[in-house]
N, C-alpha and C positions, 0 to 999 in steps of 0.2 A: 360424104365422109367427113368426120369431125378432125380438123386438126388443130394443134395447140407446136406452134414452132417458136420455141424460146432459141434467143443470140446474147451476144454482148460478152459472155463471160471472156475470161482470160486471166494473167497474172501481172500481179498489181503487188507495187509495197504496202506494209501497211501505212495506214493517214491514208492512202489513195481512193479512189473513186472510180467505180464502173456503173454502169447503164442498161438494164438488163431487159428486154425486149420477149414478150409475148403476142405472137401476132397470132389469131384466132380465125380458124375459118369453119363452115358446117355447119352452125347452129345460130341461133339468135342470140346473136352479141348483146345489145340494148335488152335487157334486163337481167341479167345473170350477173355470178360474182368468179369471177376470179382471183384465184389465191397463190402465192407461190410459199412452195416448199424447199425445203434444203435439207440436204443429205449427207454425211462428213462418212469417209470411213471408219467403219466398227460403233459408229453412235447409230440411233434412229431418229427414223427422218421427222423433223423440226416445223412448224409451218411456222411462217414467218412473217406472213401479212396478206393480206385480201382486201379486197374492192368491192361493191354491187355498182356493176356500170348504169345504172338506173339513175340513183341519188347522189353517188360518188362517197361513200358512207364509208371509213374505213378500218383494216384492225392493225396493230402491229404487234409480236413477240416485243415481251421485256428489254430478251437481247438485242433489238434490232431498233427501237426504241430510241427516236433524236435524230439517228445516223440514216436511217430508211427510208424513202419516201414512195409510197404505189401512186399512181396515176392512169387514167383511162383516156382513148383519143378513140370515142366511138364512131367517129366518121373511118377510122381507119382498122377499128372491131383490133386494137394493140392495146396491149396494160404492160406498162414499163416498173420499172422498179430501178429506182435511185439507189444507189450505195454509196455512201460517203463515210468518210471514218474508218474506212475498211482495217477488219481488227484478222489475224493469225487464226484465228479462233472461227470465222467468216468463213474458211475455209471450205466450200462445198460443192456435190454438183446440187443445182438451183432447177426444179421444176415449177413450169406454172400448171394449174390444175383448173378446171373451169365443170362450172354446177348451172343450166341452161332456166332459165326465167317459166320453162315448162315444167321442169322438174319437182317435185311435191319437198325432195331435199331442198331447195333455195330459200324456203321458209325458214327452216333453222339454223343457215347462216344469219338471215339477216334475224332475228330473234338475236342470236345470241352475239353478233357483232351490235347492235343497237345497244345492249348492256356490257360492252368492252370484253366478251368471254373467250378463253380461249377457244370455245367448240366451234367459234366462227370458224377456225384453220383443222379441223377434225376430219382430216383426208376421207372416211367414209360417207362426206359429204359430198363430193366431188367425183362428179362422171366420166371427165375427160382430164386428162393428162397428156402432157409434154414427153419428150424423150431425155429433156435436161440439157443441162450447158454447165462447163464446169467452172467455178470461181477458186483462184489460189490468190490468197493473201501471203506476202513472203517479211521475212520478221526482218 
């Protein structure tokens, strides 16, 4: 059974920093990308950056952009996600989503993360999903 368990959220001022945890299990970690998403209420949900845990190759949203950082620790099959700068705006719950090295989609992540596209983060890319974790940035 494929699980994707995201941690770390919680509430934070803004300028503040959280750490945000995808531990992955089910499927073949070493080649696949995982990406995380964010969701705010009454907007749609956002992707925000991805990985291919193969190359370490990666994307970031605009927004997210400087302040963001994804990382992969494939001995331990986690992709974290750095937030610093945390802005009001940040405000979300935070899914990580994951596309498996078998799958004929992981091709066009990494296509389009190779030329900086947003379709790298194009949720109908992605197989497996998290349950989410919420992030509050407070003003």
């Amino acid at each position: 059974e494929v699980q994707l368990v995201e941690s770390g959220g919680g509430l934070v001022q803004t300028g503040g920093s959280l750490r945000l945890s995808c531990a992955a299990s089910g499927f073949a970690f070493a080649g696949s990308a995982i990406a995380w998403f964010r969701q705010a209420p009454g907007k749609e949900r956002e992707g925000v950056s991805c990985i291919t845990t193969s190359d370490g190759n990666t994307y970031y949203a605009d927004s997210v952009k400087g302040r963001f950082t994804i990382s992969s620790d494939n001995a331990k099959n986690t992709v974290f996600l750095q937030m610093n700068d945390l802005k009001p705006e940040d405000t979300a719950v935070y899914y990580c989503a994951a596309v498996s090295g078998s799958s004929p989609k992981l091709l066009g992540v990494k296509l389009t993360l190779r030329v900086g596209e947003s379709g790298a983060v194009d949720p109908r890319r992605y197989d497996y999903w998290g349950q989410g974790t919420q992030v509050t940035v407070s003003s």
